[in-house]
PLY file of the C-alpha trace (Angstrom):
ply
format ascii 1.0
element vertex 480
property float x
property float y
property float z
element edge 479
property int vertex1
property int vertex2
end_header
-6.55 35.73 29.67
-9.14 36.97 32.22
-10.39 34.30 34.29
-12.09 30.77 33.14
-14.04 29.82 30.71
-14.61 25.79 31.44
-13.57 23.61 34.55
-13.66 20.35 34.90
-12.74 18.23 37.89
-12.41 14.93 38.41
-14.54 13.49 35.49
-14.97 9.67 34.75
-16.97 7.61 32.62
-17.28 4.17 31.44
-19.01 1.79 29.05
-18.99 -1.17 30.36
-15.75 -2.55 31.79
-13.69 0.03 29.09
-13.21 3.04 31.35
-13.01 5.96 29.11
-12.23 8.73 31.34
-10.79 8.17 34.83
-10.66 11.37 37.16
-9.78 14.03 34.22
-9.26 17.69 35.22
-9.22 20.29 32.79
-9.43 24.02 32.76
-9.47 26.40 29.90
-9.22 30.22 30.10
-11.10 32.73 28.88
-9.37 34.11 25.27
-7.35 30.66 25.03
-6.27 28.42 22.44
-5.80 24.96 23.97
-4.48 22.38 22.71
-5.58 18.73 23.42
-3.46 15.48 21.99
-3.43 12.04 22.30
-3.27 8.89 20.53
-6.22 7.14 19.50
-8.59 5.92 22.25
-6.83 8.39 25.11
-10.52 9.86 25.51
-10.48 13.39 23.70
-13.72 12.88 22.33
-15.09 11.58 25.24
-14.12 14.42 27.71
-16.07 16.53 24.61
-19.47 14.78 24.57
-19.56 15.33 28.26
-18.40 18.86 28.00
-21.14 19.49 25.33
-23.78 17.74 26.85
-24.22 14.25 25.01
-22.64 12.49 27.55
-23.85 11.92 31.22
-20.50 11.77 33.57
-20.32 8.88 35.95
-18.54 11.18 38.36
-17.04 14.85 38.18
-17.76 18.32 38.42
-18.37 21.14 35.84
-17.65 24.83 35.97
-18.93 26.89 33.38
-17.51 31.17 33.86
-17.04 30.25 37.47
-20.06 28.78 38.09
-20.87 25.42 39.45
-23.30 23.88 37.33
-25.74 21.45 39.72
-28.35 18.89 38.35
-28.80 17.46 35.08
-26.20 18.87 32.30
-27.80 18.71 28.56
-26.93 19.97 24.77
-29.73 22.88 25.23
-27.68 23.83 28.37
-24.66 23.47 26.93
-25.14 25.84 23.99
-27.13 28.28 25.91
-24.22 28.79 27.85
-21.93 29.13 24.80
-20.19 26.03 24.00
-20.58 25.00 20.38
-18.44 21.73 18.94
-17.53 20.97 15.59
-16.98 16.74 16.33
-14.74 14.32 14.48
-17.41 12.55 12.45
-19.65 15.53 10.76
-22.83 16.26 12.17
-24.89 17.94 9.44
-27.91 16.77 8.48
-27.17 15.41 4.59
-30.66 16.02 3.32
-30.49 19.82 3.94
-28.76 22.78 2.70
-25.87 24.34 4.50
-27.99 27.29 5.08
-30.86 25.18 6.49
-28.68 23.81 9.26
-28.00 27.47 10.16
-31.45 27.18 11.09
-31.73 23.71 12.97
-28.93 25.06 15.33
-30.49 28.87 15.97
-33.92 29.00 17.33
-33.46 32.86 16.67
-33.81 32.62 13.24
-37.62 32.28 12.89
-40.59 33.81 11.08
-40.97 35.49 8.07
-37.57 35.79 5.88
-35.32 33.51 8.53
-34.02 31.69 4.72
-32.37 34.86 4.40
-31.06 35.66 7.92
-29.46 32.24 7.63
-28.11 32.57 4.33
-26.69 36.07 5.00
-25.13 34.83 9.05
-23.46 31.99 7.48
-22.10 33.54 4.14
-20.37 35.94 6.11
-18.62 33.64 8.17
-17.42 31.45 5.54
-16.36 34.26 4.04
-14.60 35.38 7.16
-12.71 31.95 7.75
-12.28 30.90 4.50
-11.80 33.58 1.68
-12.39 31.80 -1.75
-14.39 28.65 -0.64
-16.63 27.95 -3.52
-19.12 26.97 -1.23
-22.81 27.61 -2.19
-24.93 27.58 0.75
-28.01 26.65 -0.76
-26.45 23.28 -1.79
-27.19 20.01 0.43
-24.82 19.21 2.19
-24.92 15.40 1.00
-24.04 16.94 -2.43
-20.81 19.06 -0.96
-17.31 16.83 -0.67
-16.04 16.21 2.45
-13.74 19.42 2.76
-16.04 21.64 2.13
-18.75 19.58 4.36
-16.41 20.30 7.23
-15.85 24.20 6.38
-19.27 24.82 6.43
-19.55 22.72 9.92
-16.69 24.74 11.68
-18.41 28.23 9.97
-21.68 26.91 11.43
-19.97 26.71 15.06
-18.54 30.53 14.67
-22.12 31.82 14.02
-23.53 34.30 16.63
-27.42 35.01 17.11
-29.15 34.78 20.75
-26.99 32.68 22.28
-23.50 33.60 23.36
-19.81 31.83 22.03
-17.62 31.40 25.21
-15.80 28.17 23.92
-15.95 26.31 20.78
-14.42 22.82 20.56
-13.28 21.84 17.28
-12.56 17.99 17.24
-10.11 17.39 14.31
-11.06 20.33 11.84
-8.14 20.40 9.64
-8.81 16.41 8.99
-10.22 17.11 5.77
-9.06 20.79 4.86
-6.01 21.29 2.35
-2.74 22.94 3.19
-4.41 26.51 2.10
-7.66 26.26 4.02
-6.47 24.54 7.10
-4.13 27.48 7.30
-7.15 30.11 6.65
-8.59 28.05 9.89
-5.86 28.94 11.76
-4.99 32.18 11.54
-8.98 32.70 12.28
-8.38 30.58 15.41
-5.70 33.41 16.39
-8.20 36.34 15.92
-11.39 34.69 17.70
-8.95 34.14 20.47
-7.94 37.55 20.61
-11.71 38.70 20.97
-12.05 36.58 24.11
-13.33 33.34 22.35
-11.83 30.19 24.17
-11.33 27.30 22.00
-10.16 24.03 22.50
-8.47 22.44 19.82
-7.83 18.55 19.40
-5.58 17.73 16.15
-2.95 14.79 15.43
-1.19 17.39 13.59
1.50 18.64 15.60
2.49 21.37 14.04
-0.75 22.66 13.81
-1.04 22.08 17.83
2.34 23.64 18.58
1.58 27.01 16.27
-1.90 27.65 17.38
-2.16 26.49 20.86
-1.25 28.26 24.24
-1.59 25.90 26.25
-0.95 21.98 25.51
-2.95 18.90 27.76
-1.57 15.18 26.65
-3.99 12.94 27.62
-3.67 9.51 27.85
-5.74 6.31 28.97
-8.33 8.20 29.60
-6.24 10.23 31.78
-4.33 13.80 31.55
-1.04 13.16 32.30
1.18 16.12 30.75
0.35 19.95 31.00
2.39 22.59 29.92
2.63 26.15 27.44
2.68 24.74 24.13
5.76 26.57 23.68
7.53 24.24 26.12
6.89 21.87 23.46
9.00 20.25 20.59
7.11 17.79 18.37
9.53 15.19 20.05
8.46 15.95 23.61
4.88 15.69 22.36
5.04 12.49 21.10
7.33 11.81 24.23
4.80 12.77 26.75
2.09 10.93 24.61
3.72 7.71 25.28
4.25 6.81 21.85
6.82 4.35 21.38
8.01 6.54 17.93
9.44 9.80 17.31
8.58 11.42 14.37
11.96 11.11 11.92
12.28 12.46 8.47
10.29 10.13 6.11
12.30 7.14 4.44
13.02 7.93 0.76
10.79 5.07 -1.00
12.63 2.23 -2.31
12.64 1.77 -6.25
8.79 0.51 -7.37
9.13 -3.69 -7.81
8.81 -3.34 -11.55
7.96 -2.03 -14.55
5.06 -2.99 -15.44
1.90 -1.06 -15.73
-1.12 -1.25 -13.89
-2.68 1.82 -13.97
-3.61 3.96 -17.03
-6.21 6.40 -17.30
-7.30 9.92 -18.42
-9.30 12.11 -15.39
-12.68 11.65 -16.96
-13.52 15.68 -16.26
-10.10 17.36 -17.82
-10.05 18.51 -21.36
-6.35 18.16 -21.20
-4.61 14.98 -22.46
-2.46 14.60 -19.27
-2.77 10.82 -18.12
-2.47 9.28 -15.13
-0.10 6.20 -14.77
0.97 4.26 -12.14
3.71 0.99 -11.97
3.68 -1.96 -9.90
4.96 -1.36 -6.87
4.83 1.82 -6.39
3.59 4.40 -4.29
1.88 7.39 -6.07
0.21 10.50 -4.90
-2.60 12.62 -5.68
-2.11 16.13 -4.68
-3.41 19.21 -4.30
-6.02 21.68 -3.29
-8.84 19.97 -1.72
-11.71 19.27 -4.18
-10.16 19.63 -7.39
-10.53 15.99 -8.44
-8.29 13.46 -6.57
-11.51 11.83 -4.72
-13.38 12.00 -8.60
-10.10 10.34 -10.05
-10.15 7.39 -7.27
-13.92 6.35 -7.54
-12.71 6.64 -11.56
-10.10 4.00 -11.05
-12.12 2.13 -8.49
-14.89 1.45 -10.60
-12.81 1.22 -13.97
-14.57 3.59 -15.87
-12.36 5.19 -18.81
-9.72 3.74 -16.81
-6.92 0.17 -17.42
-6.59 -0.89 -14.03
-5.28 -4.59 -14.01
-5.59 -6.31 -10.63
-8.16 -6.25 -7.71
-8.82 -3.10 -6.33
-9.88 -2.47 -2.29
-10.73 1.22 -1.60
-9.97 2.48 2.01
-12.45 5.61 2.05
-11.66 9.43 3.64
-15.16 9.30 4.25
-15.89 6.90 6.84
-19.06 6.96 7.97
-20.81 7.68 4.47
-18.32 5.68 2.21
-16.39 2.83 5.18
-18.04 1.49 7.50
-20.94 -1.12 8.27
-22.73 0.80 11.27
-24.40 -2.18 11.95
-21.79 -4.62 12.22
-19.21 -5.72 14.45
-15.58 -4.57 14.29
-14.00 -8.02 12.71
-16.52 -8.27 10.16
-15.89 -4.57 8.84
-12.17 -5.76 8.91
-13.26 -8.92 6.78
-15.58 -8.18 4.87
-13.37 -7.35 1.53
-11.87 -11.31 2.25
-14.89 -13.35 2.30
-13.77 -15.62 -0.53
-10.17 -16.46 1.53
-11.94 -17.28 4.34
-14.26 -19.74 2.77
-14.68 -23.28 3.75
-17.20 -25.79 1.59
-19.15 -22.53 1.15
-19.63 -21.49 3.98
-17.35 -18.61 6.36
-15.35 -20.43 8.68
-15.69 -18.62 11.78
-12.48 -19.65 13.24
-10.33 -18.09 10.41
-12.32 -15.35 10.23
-12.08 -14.87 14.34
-8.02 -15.39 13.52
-7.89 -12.62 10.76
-9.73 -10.39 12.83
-7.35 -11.01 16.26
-3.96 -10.95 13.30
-5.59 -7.24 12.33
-6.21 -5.88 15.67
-2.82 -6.87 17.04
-0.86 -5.81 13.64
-2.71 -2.07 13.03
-3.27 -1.87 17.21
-7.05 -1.22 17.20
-7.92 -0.44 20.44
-10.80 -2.67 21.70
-11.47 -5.18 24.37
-13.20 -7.65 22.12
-13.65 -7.23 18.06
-17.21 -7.99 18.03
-17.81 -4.79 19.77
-19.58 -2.69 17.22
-18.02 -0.64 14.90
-19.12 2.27 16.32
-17.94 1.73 19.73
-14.59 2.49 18.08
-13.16 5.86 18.50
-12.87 7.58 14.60
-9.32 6.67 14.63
-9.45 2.89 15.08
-12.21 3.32 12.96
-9.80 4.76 10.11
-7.66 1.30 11.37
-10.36 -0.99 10.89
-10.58 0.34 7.13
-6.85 0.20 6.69
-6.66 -3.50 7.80
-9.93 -4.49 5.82
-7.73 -3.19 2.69
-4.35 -4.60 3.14
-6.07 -8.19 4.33
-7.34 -8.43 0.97
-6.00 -10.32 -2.06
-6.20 -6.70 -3.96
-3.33 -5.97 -5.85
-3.84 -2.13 -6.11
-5.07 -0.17 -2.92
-6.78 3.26 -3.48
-6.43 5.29 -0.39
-8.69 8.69 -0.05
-6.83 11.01 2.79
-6.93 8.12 4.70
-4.75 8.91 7.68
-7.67 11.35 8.74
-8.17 10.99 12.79
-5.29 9.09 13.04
-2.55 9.22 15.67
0.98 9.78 14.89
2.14 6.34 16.27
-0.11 4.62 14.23
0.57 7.09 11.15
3.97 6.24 11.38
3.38 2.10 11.90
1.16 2.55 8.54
3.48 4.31 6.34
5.81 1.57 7.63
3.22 -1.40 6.09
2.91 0.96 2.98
6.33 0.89 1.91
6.49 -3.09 3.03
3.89 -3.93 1.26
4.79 -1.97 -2.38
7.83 -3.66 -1.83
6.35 -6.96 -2.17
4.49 -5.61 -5.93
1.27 -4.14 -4.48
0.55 -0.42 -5.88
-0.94 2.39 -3.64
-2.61 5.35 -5.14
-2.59 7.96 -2.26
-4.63 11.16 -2.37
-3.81 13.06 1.18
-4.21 16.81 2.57
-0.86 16.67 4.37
1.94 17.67 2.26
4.35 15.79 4.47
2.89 12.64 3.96
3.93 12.99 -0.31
7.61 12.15 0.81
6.28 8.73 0.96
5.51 8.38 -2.85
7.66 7.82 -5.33
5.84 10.85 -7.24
2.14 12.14 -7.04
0.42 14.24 -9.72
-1.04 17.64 -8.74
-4.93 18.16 -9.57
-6.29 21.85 -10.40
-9.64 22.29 -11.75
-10.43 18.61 -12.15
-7.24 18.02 -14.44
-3.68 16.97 -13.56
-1.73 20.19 -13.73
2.04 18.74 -12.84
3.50 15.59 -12.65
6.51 15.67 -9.34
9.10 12.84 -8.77
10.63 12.58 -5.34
13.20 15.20 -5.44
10.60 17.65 -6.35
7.31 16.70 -3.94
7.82 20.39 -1.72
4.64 22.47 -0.36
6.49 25.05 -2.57
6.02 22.75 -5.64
3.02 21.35 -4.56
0.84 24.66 -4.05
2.57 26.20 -7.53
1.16 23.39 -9.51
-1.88 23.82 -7.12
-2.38 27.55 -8.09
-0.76 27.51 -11.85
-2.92 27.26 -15.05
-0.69 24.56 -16.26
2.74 23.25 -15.76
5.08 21.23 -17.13
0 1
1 2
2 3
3 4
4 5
5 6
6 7
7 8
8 9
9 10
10 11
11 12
12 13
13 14
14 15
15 16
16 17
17 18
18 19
19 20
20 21
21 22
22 23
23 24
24 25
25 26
26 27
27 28
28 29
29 30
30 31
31 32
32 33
33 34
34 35
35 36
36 37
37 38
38 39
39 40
40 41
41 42
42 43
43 44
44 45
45 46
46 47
47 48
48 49
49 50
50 51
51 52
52 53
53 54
54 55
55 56
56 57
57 58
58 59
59 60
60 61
61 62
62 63
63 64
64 65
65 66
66 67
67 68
68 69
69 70
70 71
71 72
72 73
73 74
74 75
75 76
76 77
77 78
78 79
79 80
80 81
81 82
82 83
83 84
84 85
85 86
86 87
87 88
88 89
89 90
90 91
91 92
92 93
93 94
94 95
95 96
96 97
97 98
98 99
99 100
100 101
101 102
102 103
103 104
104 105
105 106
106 107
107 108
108 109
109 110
110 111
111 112
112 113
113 114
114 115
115 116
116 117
117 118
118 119
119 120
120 121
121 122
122 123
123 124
124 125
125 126
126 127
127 128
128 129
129 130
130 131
131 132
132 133
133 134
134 135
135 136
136 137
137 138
138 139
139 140
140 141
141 142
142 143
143 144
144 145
145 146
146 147
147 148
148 149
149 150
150 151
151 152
152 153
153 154
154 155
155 156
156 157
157 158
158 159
159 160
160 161
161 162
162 163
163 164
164 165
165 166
166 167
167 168
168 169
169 170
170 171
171 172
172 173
173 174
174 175
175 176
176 177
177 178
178 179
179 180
180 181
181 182
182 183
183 184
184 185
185 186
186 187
187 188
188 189
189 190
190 191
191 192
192 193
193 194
194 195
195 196
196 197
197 198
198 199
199 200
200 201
201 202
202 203
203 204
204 205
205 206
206 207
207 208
208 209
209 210
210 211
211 212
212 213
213 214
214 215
215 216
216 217
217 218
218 219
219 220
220 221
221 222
222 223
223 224
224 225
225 226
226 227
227 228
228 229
229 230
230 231
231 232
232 233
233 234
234 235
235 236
236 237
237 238
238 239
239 240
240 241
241 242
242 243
243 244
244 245
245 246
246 247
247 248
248 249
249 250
250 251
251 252
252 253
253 254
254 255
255 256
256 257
257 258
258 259
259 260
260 261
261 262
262 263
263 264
264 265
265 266
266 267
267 268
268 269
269 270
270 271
271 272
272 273
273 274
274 275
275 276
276 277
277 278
278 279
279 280
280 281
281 282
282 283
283 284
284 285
285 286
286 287
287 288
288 289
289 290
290 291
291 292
292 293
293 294
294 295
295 296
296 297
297 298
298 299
299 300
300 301
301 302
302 303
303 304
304 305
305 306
306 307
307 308
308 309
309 310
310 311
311 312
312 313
313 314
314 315
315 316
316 317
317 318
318 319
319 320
320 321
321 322
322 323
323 324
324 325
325 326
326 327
327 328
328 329
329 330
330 331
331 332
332 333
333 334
334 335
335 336
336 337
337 338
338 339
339 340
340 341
341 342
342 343
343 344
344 345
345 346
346 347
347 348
348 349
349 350
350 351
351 352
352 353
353 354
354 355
355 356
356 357
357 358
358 359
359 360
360 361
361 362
362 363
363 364
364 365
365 366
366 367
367 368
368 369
369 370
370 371
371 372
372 373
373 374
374 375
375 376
376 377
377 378
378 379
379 380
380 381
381 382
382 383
383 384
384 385
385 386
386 387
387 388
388 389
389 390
390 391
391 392
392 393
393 394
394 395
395 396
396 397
397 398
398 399
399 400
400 401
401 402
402 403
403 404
404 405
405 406
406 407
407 408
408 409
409 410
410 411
411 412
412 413
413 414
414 415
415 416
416 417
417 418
418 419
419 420
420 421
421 422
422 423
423 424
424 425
425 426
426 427
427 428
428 429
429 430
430 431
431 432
432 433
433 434
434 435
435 436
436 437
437 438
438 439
439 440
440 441
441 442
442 443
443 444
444 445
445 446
446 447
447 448
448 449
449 450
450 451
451 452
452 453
453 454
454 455
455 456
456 457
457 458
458 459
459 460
460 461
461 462
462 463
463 464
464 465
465 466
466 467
467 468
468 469
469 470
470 471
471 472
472 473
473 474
474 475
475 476
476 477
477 478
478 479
């Protein structure tokens, strides 16, 4: 690594009385991969917006290839001197075609036959980082799911016209991706580096930290407080120097489902095949597979009890937050209440003090990270925002809980205190249908079905839920 791509020294900013960042240094090199963890709140994304621009500093310097930067720092600066971010909550704009926000984001591309320039510059980049995605780029975005939203985001980041790419800061990008295609990211990741691309990489995946990164920053409070190769690191001296008051252990083996009764019985309303879905009280099921092949589809199925026997109320804890979660308008204890109006009634009307109580029970219980719960939603970080979704689901009187890759932007404390509630709470009768990107997180089911093409292609008890299992039923035409 020849010399530096980004300094920053002493950097703080606050909102209010929260202090957000307080006195963070951070350099990355030229040609270098690194890696940036935390737990929810620790003021990744922060240090980001002010690193790209969106956010003013209260204090600090910047450095950008050695040079000082003085006076006002903006977006427009910040991507004419080649940083491009790829941010935890999606920035595209939904009402325009993947190859249309080529455009927005290169001035370059102008005049006669720019559709085409565009088209061609980010075709070949998909292409590039992800062979096989299916993606057609003169689809709106609004219209692509969530995986393939992001792909084309990160592809969009990678694209080269007038402007230079000296670091690109991907926030997250594996949140969304399958085992197969979060891999293609990273092994592009390796090669960009290797051309002299810095990137900085923030991910609650470990692993994925650990194998891709050079160098690893912990921050924590708003603070750095650990710096080191990442090959210095274990996952338990990550979570160590995070703070985190867990170590990652081998999942618990699920305990038996409460009964046998069924709750759950349908047919995925797109597969020609006669393979049903079932799922018991009690238990714990998951929806595997490659990203996109019908485990969202099969959830909003069940959710809204079309061609499907559900018996029991039904809460839905999105993957999609900020199209499909939250109320941007509201305040963080209503989005947490919201699903439990009817408990909190009193003569008709909302009493404010149990819905104040809930709210304080829900913060304390999940740990959402806020001064005051009538803070707006969005004041949240996307983390505590996945909280806030988790605890307006398992306040409610439903019975089943559909969960869409749910532990997306979430910390590995937290993951680890919600998988903990999971098991508690199938224990007590209550069924969880679980559709997740993360392998690892299957060995918390008591067996998951594996979706190809729209259809369930394999049915795996516990014994049997390995990525080896997992991507042959992913991959195979059928199986048994």
């Amino acid at each position: 690594m020849n010399g530096t791509a980004i300094r920053l020294d002493g950097v703080e900013k606050s909102f209010g009385a929260v202090r957000a960042l307080g006195g963070v240094d951070l350099n990355v090199g030229a040609g270098e991969c690194l890696g940036l963890v935390g737990h929810n709140g620790a003021g990744k994304s922060t240090l980001m917006h002010v690193l790209t621009g969106t956010l003013a500093p209260d204090k600090g310097g910047l450095e950008v290839g050695g040079t000082a930067i003085d006076g006002p720092w903006s977006p427009a600066l910040s991507r004419a001197r080649g940083i491009r971010c790829v941010f935890q909550e999606l920035s595209l704009c939904p009402n325009l075609t993947v190859t249309e926000n080529t455009r927005v984001v290169h001035g370059a591309l102008r005049g006669f036959g720019w559709k085409r320039k565009a088209r061609a510059l980010i075709s070949v980049k998909l292409d590039e980082i992800f062979p096989g995605h299916g993606i057609d780029v003169d689809s709106e975005v609004a219209d692509l799911p969530i995986g393939q939203r992001q792909m084309a985001e990160i592809a969009r980041a990678f694209t080269v016209t007038s402007e230079p790419l000296r670091l690109a800061i991907l926030d997250e990008p594996t949140s969304s991706l399958d085992a197969v295609t979060a891999a293609q990211l990273l092994a592009y990741i390796a090669k960009e580096t290797a051309r002299g691309t810095s990137i900085i990489l923030i991910s609650h995946l470990l692993g994925d930290i650990i194998g891709a990164s050079h160098r690893i920053v912990v921050m924590k409070d708003g603070k750095t407080v650990a710096e080191r190769p990442a090959k210095d690191f274990s996952r338990a001296s990550l979570v160590a120097a995070m703070g985190s008051e867990h170590a990652p252990a081998a999942a618990a083996a699920p305990s038996q489902a409460a009964s046998g009764e069924e709750v759950i019985r349908a047919h995925p309303m797109t597969s020609p095949v006669a393979h049903e879905f079932v799922a018991m009280r009690g238990e714990i099921v998951g929806l595997a597979g490659l990203a996109g092949h019908g485990q969202t589809r099969m959830l909003l199925q069940l959710f809204s009890g079309r061609e499907a026997n559900v018996k029991g109320a039904v809460a839905f804890i999105a993957g999609d937050r900020q199209s499909d979660g939250i109320f941007a308008l509201w305040s963080i204890a209503r989005n947490v209440t919201v699903r439990s109006l009817k408990a909190l009634r009193k003569n008709g009307l909302i009493d404010l003090a149990r819905e104040t109580g809930m709210a304080r029970h829900w913060r304390e219980a999940i740990g959402i990270r806020t001064p005051d719960m009538d803070n707006n939603i969005l004041t949240l970080s996307g983390g505590n925002q996945q909280k806030a979704l988790f605890a307006r689901a398992l306040a409610s009187d439903a019975s089943i809980i559909l969960m869409d890759d749910p532990m997306r932007g979430v910390d590995v404390g937290t993951k680890l205190e919600v998988y903990g509630m999971i098991r508690a709470e199938a224990a007590k009768g209550r069924t969880f249908v679980w559709y997740t990107t993360e392998i690892e997180e299957l060995s918390h089911c008591h067996r998951a079905f594996v979706f190809r093409n729209g259809a369930i292609s394999a049915e795996l008890g516990p014994k049997e839920l390995t990525e080896e299992r997992v991507l042959q039923a992913s991959f195979a035409e059928s199986a048994a």
